[in-house]
One Martini backbone bead per residue (centre of mass of N, CA, C, O) as a GRO file, in nm:
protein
  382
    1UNK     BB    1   3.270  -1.351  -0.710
    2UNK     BB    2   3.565  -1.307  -0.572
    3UNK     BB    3   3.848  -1.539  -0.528
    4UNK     BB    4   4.062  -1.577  -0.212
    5UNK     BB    5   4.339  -1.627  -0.046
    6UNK     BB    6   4.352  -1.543   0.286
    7UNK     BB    7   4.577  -1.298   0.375
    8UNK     BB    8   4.734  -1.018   0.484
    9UNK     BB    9   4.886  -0.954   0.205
   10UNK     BB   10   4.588  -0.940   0.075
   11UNK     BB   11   4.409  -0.778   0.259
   12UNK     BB   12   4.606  -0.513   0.173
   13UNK     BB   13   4.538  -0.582  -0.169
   14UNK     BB   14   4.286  -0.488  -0.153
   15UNK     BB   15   4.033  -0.312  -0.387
   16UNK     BB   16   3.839  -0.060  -0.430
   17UNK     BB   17   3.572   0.027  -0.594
   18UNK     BB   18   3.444   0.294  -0.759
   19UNK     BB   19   3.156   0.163  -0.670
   20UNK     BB   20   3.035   0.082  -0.394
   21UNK     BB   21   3.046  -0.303  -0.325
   22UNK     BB   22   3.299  -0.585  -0.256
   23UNK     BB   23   3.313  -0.934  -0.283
   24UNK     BB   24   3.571  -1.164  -0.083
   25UNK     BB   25   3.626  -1.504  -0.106
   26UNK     BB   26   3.750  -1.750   0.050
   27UNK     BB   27   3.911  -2.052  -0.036
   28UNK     BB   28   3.971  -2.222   0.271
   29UNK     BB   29   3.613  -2.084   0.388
   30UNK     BB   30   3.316  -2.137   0.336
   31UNK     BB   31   3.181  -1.813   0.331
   32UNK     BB   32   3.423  -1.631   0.379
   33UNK     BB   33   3.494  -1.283   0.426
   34UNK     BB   34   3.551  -0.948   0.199
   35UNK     BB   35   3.433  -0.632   0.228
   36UNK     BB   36   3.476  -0.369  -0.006
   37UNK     BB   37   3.469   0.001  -0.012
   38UNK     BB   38   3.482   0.279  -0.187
   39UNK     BB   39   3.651   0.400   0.092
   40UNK     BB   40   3.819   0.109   0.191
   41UNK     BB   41   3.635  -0.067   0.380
   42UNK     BB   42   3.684  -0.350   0.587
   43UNK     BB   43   3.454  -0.636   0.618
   44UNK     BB   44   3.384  -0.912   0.790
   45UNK     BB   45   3.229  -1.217   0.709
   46UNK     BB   46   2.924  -1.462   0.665
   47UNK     BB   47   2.767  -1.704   0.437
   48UNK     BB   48   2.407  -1.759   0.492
   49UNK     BB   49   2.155  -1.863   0.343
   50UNK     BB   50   2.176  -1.540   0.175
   51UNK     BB   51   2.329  -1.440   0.399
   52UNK     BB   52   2.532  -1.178   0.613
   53UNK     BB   53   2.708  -1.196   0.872
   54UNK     BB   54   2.872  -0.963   1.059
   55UNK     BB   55   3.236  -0.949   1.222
   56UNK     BB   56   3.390  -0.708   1.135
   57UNK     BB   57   3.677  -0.444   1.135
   58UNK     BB   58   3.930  -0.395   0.959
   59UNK     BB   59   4.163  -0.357   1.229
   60UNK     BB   60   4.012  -0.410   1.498
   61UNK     BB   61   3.994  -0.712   1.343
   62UNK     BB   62   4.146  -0.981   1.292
   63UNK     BB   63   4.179  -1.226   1.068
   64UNK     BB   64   4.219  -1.440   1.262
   65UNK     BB   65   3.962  -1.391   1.435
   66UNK     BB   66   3.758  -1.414   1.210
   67UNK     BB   67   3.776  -1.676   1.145
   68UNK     BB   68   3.752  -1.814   1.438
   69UNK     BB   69   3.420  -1.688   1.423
   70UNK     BB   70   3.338  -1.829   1.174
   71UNK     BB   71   3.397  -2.148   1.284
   72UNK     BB   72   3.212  -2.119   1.519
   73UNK     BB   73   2.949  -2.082   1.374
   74UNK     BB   74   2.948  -2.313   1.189
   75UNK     BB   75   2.932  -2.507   1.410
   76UNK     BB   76   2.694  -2.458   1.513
   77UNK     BB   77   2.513  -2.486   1.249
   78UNK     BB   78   2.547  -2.770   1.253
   79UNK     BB   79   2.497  -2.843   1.529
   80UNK     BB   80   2.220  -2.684   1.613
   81UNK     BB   81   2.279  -2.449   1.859
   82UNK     BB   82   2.131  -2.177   1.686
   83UNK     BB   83   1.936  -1.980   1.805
   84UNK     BB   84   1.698  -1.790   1.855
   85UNK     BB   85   1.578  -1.485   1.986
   86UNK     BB   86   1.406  -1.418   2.219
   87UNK     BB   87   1.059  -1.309   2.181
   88UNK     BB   88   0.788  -1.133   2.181
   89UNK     BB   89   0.558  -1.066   2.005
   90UNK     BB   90   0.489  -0.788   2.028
   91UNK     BB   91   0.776  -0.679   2.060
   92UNK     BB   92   0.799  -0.742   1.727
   93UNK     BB   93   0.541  -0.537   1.645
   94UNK     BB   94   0.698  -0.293   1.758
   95UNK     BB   95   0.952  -0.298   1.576
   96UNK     BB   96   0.834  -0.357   1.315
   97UNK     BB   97   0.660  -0.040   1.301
   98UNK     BB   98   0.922   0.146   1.372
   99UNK     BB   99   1.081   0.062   1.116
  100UNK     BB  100   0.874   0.138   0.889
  101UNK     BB  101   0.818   0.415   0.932
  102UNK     BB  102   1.070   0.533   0.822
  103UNK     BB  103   0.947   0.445   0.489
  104UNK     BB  104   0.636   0.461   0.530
  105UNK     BB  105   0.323   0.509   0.519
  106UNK     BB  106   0.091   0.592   0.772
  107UNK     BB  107  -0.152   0.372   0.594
  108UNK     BB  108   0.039   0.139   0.602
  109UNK     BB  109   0.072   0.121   0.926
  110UNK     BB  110  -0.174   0.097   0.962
  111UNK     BB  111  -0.242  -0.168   0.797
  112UNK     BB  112  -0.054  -0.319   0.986
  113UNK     BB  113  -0.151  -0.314   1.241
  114UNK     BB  114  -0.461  -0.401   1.183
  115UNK     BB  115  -0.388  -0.643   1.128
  116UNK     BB  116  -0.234  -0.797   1.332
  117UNK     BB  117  -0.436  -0.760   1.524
  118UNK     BB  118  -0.665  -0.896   1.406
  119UNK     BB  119  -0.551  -1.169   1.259
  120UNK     BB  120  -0.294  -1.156   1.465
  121UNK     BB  121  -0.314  -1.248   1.804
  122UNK     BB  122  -0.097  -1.342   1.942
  123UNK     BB  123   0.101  -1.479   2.192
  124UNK     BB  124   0.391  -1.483   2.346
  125UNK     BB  125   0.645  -1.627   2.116
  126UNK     BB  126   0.738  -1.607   1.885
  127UNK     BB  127   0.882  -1.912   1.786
  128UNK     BB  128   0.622  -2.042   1.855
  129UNK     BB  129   0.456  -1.947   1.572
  130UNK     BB  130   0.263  -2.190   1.367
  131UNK     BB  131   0.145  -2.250   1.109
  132UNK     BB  132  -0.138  -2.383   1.216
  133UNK     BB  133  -0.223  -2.102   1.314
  134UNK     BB  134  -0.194  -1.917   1.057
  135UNK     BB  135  -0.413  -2.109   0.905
  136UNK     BB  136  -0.651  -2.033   1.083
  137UNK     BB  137  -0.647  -1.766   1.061
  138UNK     BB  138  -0.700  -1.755   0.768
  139UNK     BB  139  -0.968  -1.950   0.710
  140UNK     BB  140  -1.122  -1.725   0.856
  141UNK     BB  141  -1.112  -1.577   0.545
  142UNK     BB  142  -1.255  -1.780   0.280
  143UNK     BB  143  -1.524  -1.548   0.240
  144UNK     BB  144  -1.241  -1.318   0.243
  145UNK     BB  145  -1.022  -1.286  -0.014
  146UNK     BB  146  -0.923  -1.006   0.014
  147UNK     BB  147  -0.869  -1.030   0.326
  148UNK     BB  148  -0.680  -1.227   0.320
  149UNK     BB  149  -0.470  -1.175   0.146
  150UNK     BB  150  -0.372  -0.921   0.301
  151UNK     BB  151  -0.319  -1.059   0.558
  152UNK     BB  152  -0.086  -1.244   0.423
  153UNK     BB  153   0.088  -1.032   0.319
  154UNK     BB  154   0.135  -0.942   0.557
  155UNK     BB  155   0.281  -1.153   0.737
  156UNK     BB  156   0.518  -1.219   0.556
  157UNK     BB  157   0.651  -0.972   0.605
  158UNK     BB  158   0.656  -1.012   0.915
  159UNK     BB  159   0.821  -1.276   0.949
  160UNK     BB  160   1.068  -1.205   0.775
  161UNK     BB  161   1.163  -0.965   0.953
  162UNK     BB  162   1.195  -1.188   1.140
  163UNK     BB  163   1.385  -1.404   0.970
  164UNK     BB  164   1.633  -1.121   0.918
  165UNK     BB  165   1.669  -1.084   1.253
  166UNK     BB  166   1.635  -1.408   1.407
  167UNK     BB  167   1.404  -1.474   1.537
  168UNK     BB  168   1.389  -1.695   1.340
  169UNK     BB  169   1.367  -1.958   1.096
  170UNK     BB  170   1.051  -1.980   0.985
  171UNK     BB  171   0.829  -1.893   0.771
  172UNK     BB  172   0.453  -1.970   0.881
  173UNK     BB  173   0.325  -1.865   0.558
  174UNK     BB  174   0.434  -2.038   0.429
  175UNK     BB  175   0.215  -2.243   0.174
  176UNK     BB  176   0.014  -2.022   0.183
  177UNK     BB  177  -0.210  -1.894  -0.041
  178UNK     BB  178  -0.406  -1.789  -0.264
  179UNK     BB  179  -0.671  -1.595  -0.364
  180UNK     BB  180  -0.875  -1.650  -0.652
  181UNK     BB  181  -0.986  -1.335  -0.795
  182UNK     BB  182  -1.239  -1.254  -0.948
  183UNK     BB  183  -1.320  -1.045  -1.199
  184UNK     BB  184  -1.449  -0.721  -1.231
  185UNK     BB  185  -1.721  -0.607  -1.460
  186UNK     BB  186  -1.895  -0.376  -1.331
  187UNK     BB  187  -2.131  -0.176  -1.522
  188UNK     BB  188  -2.314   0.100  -1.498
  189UNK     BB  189  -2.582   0.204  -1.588
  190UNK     BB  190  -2.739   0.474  -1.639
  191UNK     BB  191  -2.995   0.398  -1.460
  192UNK     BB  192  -2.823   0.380  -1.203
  193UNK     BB  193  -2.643   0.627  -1.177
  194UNK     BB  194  -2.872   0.787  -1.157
  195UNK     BB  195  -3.044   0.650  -0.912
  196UNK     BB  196  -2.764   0.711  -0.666
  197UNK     BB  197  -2.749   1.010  -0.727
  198UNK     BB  198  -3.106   1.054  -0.649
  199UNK     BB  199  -3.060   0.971  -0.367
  200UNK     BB  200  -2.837   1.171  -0.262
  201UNK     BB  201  -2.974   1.417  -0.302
  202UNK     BB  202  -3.180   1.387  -0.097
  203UNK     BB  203  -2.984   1.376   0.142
  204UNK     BB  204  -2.884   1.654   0.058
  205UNK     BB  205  -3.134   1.820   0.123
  206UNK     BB  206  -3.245   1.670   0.391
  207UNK     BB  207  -3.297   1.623   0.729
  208UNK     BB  208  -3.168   1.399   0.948
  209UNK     BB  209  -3.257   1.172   1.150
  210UNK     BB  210  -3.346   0.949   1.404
  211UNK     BB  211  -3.617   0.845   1.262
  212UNK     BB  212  -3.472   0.757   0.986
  213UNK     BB  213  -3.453   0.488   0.855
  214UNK     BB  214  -3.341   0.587   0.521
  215UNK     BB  215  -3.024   0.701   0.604
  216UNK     BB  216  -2.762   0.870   0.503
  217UNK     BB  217  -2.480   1.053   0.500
  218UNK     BB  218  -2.380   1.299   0.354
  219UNK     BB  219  -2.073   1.285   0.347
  220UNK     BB  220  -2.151   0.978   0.173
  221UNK     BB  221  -2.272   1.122  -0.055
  222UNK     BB  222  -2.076   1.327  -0.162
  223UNK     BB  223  -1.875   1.094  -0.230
  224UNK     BB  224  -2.050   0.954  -0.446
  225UNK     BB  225  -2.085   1.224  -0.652
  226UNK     BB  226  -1.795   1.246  -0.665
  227UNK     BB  227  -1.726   0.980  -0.800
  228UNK     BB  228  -1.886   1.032  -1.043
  229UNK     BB  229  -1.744   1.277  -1.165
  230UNK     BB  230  -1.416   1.183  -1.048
  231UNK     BB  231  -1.324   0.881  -1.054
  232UNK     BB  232  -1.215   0.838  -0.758
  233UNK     BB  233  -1.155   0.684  -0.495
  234UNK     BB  234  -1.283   0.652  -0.143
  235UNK     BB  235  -1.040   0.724  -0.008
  236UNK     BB  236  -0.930   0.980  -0.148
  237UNK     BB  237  -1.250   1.130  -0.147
  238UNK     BB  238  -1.236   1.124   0.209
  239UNK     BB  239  -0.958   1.262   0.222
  240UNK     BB  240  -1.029   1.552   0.168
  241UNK     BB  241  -0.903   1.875   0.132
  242UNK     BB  242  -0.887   2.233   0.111
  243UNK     BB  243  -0.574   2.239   0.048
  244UNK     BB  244  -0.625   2.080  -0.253
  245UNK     BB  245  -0.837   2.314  -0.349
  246UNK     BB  246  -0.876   2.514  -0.688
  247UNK     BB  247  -1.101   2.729  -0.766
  248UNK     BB  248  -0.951   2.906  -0.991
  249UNK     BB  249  -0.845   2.597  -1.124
  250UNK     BB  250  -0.973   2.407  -1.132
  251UNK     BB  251  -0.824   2.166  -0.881
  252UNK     BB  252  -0.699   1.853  -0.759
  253UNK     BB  253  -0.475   1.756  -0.516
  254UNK     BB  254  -0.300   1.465  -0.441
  255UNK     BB  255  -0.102   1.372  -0.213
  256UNK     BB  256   0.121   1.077  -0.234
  257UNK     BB  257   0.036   0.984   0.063
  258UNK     BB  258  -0.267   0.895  -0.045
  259UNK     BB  259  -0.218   0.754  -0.274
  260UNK     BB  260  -0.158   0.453  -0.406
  261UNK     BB  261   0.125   0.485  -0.547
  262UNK     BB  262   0.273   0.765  -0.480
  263UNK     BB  263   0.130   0.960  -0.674
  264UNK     BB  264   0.076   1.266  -0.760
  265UNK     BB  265  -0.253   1.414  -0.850
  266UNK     BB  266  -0.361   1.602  -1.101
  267UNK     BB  267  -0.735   1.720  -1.132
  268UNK     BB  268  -0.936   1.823  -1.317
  269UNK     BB  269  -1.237   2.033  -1.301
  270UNK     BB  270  -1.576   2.093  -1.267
  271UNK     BB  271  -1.900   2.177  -1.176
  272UNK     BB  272  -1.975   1.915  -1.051
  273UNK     BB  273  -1.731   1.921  -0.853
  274UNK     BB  274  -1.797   2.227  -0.700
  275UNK     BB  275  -2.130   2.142  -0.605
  276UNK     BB  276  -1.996   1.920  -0.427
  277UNK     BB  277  -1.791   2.099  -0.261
  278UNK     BB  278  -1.872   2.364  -0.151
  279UNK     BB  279  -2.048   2.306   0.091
  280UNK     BB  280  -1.771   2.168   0.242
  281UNK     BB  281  -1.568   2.486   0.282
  282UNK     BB  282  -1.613   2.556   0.583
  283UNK     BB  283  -1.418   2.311   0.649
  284UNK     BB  284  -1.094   2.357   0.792
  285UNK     BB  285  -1.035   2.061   0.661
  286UNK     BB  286  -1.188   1.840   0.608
  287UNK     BB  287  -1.478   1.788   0.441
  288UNK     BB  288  -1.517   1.418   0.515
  289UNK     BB  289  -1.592   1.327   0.851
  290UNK     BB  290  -1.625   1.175   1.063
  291UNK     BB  291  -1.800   1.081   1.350
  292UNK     BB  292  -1.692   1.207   1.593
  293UNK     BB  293  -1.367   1.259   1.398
  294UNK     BB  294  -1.248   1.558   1.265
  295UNK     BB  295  -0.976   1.415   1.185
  296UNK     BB  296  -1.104   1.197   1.026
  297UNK     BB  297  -1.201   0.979   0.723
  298UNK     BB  298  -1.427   0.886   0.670
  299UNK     BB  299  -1.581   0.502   0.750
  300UNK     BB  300  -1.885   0.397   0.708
  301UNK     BB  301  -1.971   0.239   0.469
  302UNK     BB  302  -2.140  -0.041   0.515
  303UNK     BB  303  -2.434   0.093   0.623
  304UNK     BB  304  -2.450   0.309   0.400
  305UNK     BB  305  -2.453   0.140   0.153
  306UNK     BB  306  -2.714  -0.077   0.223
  307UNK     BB  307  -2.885   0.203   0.244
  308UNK     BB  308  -2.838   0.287  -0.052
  309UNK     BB  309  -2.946   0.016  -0.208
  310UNK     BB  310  -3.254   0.078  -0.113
  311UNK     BB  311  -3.292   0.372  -0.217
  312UNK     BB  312  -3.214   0.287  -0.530
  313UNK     BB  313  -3.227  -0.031  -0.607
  314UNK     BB  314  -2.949  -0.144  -0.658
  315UNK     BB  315  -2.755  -0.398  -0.741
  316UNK     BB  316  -2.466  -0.560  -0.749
  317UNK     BB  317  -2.285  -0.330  -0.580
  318UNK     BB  318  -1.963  -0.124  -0.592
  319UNK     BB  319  -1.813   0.170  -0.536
  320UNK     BB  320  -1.604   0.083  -0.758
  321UNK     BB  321  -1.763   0.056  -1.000
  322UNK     BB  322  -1.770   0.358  -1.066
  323UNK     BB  323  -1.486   0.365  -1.194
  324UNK     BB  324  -1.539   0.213  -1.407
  325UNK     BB  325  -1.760   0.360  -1.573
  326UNK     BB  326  -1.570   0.599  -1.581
  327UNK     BB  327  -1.406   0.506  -1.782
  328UNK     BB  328  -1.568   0.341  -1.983
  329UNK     BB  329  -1.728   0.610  -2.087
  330UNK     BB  330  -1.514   0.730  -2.207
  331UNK     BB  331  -1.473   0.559  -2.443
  332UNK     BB  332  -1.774   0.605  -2.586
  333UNK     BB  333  -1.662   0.931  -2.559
  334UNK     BB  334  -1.404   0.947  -2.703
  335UNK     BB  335  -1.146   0.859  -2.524
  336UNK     BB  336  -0.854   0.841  -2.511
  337UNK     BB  337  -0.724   0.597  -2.333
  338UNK     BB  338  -0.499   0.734  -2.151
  339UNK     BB  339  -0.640   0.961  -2.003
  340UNK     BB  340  -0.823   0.776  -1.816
  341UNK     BB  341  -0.584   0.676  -1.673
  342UNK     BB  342  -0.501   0.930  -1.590
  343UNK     BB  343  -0.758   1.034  -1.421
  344UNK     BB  344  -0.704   0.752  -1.237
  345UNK     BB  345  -0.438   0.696  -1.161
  346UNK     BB  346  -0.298   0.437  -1.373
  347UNK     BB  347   0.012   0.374  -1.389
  348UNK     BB  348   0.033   0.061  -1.504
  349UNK     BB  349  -0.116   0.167  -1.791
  350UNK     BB  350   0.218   0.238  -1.823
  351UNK     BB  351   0.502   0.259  -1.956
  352UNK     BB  352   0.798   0.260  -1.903
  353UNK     BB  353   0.889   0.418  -2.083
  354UNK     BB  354   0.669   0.639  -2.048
  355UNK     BB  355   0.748   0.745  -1.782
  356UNK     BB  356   1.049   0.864  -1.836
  357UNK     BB  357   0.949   1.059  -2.094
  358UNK     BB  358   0.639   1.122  -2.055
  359UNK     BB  359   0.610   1.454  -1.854
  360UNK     BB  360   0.334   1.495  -1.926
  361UNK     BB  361   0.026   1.630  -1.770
  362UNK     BB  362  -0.250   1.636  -1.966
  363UNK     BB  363  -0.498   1.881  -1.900
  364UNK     BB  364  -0.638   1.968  -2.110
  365UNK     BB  365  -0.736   1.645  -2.175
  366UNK     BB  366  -0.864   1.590  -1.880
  367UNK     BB  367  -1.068   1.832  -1.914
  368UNK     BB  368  -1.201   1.742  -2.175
  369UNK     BB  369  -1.292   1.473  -2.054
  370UNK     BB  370  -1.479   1.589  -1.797
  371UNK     BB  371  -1.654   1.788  -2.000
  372UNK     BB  372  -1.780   1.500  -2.126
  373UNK     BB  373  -1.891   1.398  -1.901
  374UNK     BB  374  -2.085   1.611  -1.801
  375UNK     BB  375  -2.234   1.641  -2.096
  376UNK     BB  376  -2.347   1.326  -1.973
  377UNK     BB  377  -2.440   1.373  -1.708
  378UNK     BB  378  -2.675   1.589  -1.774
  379UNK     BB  379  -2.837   1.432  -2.017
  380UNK     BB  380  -2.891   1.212  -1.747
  381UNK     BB  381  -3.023   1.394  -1.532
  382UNK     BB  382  -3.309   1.494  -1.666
   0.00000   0.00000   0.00000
């Protein structure tokens, strides 16, 4: 960063930089200085703790002024006297959540709103919300560490964006840690992935009634098999669309904004995934829609999935490692490890280096795989 003693004939003598933007730190008032942009626009700044306050625009406002604005603004934060801005934890939750719309996807707001509201419910001042609060409220969630951590998450970023809006002076979350989660390792035996498929197929064969004791949700069935089929996550595959299906080209394409990564995934299907997909495709849009919220994607995980347990009788096990079984059996019926990775959208699983260059979208080889993955399940479902 250049440093020059800003005086009239120096500020009219700063070069804008061929793009971007360029700080000159003035070198008889530390902290103060002036940006210069590639198109001319020169603003004097002031840096403090690792931030910038904007004081105007030259020659808007002149050299002597800002400087004079700057050494206000110094003394003030010296002795102490610059508070935040008062505003209620609300008001600053609905900022918060309008400002990120701009550029977040609807269910990463969604699930911004849902902490926020769950977990962290203050009232008052913002400025007034202490660790000792924040620690609480996390503390309730020790014996689900998954919830915890995302909620810790949400939290920091959402006090952070308090604390460089000025709302704040200090985020309340620093400190608290996070919790070590055991990596799971659970893949399911054929004879278990057996026994959860013709459970569910009981349930899509017969009507459910209000009688049955043990009745999961048809949606919730299909859901699971379709999972069994396409190994792709259950909030993507509760969340299919009839327009995201090209039956003709057997393929279904997950766009950007569902996908946990945020990138399109193009995914070969086969015949046990038409089979499974056929019955919903005669509703309007969502395949798998909630219980009496038509335009929501199933949601009802908990009591279905307890109940499918039941009927199942396989315990000790996670709708997601079925994600797992698939990739791993993938691995077995000798599938070179990268397809899988495609096929199950794990861009983490490729480098830096290969998204770059290898643009290919390999469905042959996913198609091939896909193949093999049913002609593994026809001969374990007889």
């Amino acid at each position: 960063m250049p440093s020059v003693r800003l005086n009239d004939v120096a500020l009219r003598a700063l070069q804008p930089p061929p793009k971007g933007q360029i700080d000159f730190w003035d070198a008889g008032l530390p902290g103060f200085g002036c940006r210069v942009s590639q198109g001319g626009a020169k603003t004097f700044l002031l840096k403090r703790d690792n931030r910038r306050i904007t004081l105007g625009r030259y020659p808007v406002i002149s050299l002597q002024d800002a400087r004079v604005e700057a050494k206000r603004l110094l003394a003030e934060f010296t002795l102490g006297r610059l508070r935040p801005q008062s505003l209620p934890y609300s008001e600053a939750v609905k900022l918060f959540l309008a400002e990120k719309a701009k550029s977040a996807r609807p269910r990463t707001i969604a699930d911004y709103t849902r902490m926020l509201a769950v977990h962290f419910p203050f009232k008052g001042q913002l400025m007034d919300i202490t660790h000792a609060q924040v620690a609480h409220r996390l503390e309730r969630l020790k014996d689900t560490p998954a919830e915890h951590n995302h909620a810790r998450t949400v939290g920091m970023i959402f006090f952070n964006w308090s604390k460089n809006r000025r709302y704040i002076t200090d985020n309340p979350v620093v400190g608290i840690s996070q919790y070590e989660r055991k990596r799971r390792t659970r893949v399911l035996s054929d004879a278990e992935l057996k026994a959860i498929w013709h459970a569910c197929s009981q349930q899509l064969q017969y009507a459910n009634t209000d009688d049955d004791q043990l009745a999961i949700p048809k949606n919730f069935a299909a859901i699971v098999q379709l999972m069994i089929v396409c190994g792709q996550r259950k909030g993507e595959t509760a969340a299919l669309q009839r327009a995201w299906i090209d039956l003709k080209n057997s393929i279904i394409t997950l766009p950007d904004d569902i996908t946990k990564n945020g990138n399109e995934h193009i995914l070969p299907i086969g015949e046990f995934a038409v089979l499974c997909i056929t019955p919903f495709l005669a509703k309007e849009d969502l395949l798998f829609p909630a219980a009496n919220k038509p335009t929501k994607p199933f949601c009802g995980w908990g009591k279905a999935k307890e109940t499918l347990d039941k009927l199942c009788g396989v315990t000790a096990w996670t709708l997601h490692d079925i994600r797992r079984t698939f990739r791993t059996t993938l691995g077995r019926l000798r599938v070179a490890p990268h397809i899988p990775a495609r096929v199950v959208n794990h861009v983490s699983a490729r480098s830096d280096m290969e998204r770059t260059y290898d643009l290919h979208r390999y469905l042959p080889e996913m198609r091939d795989a896909i193949e093999r993955w049913e002609t593994h399940l026809t001969a374990l479902l007889r």
